[in-house]
N, CA and C of each residue as an Amber inpcrd file, in Angstrom:
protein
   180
  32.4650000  71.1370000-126.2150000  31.6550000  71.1190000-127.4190000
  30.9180000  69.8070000-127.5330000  31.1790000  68.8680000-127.5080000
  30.8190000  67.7470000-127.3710000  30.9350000  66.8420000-128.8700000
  30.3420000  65.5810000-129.0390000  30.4870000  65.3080000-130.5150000
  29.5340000  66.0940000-131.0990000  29.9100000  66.3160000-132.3860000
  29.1400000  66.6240000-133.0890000  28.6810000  65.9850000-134.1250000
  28.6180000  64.3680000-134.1740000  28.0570000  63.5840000-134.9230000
  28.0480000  64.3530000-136.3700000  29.3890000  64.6100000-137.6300000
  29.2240000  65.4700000-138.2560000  30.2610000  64.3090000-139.2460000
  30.5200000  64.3120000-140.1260000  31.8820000  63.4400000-140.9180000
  32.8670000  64.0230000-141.1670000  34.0630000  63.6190000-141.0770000
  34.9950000  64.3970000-140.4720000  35.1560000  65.3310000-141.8290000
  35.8900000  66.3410000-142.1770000  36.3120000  67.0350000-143.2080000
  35.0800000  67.8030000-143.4350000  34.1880000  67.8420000-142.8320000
  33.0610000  68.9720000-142.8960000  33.1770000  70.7070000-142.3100000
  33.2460000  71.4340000-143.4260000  33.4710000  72.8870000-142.7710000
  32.6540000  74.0490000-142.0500000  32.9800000  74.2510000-141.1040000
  32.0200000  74.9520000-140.1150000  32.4310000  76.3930000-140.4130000
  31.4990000  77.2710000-140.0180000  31.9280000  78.7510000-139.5540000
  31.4400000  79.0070000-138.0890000  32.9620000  79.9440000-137.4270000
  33.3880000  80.2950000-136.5510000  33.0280000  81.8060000-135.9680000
  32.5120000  81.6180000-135.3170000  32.2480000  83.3840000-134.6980000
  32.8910000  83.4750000-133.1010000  34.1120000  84.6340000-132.6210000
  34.4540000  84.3310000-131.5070000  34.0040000  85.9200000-131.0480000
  33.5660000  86.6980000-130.6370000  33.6740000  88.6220000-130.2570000
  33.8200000  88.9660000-131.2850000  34.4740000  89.7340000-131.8670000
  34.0660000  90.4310000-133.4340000  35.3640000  89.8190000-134.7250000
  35.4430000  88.6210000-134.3070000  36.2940000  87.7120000-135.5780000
  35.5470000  86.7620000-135.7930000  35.7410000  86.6060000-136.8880000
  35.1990000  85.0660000-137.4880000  35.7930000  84.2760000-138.5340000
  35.9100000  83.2580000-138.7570000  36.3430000  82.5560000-139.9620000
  35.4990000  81.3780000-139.8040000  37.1300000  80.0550000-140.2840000
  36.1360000  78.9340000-141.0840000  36.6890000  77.9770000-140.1850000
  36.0480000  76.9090000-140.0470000  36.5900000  75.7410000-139.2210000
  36.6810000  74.6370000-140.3110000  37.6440000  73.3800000-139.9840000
  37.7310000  72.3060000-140.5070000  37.7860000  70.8280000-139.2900000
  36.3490000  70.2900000-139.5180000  36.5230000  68.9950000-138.4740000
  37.5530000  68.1220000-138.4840000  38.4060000  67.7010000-137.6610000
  39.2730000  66.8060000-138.2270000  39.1350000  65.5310000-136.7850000
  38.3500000  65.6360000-136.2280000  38.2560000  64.4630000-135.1010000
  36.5920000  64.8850000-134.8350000  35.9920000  63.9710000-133.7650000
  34.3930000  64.1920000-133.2910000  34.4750000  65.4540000-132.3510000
  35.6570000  65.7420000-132.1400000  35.5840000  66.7620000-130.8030000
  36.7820000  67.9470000-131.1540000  37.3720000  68.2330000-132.3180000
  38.3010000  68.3060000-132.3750000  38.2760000  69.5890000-134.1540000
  38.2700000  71.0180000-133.7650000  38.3590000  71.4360000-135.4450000
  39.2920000  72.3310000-135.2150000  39.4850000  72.5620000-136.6570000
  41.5290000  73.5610000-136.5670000  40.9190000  74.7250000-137.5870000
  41.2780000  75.7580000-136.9640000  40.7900000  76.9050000-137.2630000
  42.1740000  78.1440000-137.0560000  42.1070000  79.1050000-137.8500000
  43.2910000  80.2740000-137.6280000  43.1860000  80.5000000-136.2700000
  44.2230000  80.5490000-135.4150000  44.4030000  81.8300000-134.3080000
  43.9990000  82.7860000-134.0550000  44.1200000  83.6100000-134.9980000
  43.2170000  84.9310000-134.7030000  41.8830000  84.4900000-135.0700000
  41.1750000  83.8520000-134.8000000  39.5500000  83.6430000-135.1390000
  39.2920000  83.2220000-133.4230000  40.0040000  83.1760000-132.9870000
  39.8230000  82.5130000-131.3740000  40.3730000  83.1300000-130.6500000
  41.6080000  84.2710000-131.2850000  42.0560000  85.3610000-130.0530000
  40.8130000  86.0350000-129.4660000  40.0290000  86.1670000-129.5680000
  39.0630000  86.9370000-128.3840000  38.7180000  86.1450000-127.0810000
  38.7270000  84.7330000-127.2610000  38.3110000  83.7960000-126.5750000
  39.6150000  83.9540000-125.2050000  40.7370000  84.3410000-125.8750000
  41.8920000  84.1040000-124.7630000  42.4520000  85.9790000-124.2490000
  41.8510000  86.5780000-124.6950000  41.8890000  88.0190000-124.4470000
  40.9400000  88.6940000-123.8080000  39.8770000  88.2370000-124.1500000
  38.3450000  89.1370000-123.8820000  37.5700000  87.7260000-122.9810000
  37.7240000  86.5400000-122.9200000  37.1110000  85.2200000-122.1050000
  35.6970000  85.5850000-123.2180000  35.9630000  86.0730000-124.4550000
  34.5620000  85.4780000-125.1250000  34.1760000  84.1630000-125.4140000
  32.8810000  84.3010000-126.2030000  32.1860000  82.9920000-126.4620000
  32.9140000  82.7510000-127.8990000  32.9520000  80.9500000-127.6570000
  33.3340000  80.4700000-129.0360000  32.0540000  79.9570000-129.9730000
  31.0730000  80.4170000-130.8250000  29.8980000  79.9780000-131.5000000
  30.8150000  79.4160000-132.7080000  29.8350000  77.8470000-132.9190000
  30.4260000  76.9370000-134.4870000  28.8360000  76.8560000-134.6580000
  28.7590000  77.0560000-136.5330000  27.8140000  76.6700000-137.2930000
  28.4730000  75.8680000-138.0920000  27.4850000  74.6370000-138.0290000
  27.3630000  74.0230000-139.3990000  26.3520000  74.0490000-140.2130000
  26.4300000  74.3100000-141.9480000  25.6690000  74.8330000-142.7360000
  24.5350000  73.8980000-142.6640000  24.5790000  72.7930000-142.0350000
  23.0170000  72.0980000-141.9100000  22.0690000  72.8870000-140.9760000
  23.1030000  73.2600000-140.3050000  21.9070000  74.0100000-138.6400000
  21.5060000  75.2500000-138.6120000  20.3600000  75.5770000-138.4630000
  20.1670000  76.8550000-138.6720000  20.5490000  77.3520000-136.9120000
  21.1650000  76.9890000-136.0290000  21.5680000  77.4660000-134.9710000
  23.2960000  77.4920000-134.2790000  24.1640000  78.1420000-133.9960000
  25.3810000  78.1610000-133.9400000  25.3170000  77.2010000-132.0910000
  26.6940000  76.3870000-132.5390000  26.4160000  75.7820000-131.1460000
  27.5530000  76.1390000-130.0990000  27.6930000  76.7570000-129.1670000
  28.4470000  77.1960000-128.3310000  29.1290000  76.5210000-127.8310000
């Protein structure tokens, strides 16, 4: 993911194959999100997309 130059405690939304929730930054490289919002990622090898409400683009 890389940094995301973002301050920490900023909340993202999560899209992984057909789950989604909410993310919480808690390091530059680093957000904690439910399990099942990322089981597709370890079941299906889907994509992990994060938005933050500044960006109008989700970053993979």
């Amino acid at each position: 993911m890389g940094n995301v130059n973002k301050p920490l405690g900023v909340i993202c939304s999560i899209n992984c194959g057909l789950e989604q929730g909410s993310g919480f930054l808690i390091e530059p490289e680093i957000i904690v999100t439910a399990r099942h919002v990322i089981a597709p990622y370890y079941s299906e090898c889907a994509s992990i997309c994060v938005k933050f409400e500044s960006e109008p683009d989700a970053i993979p």
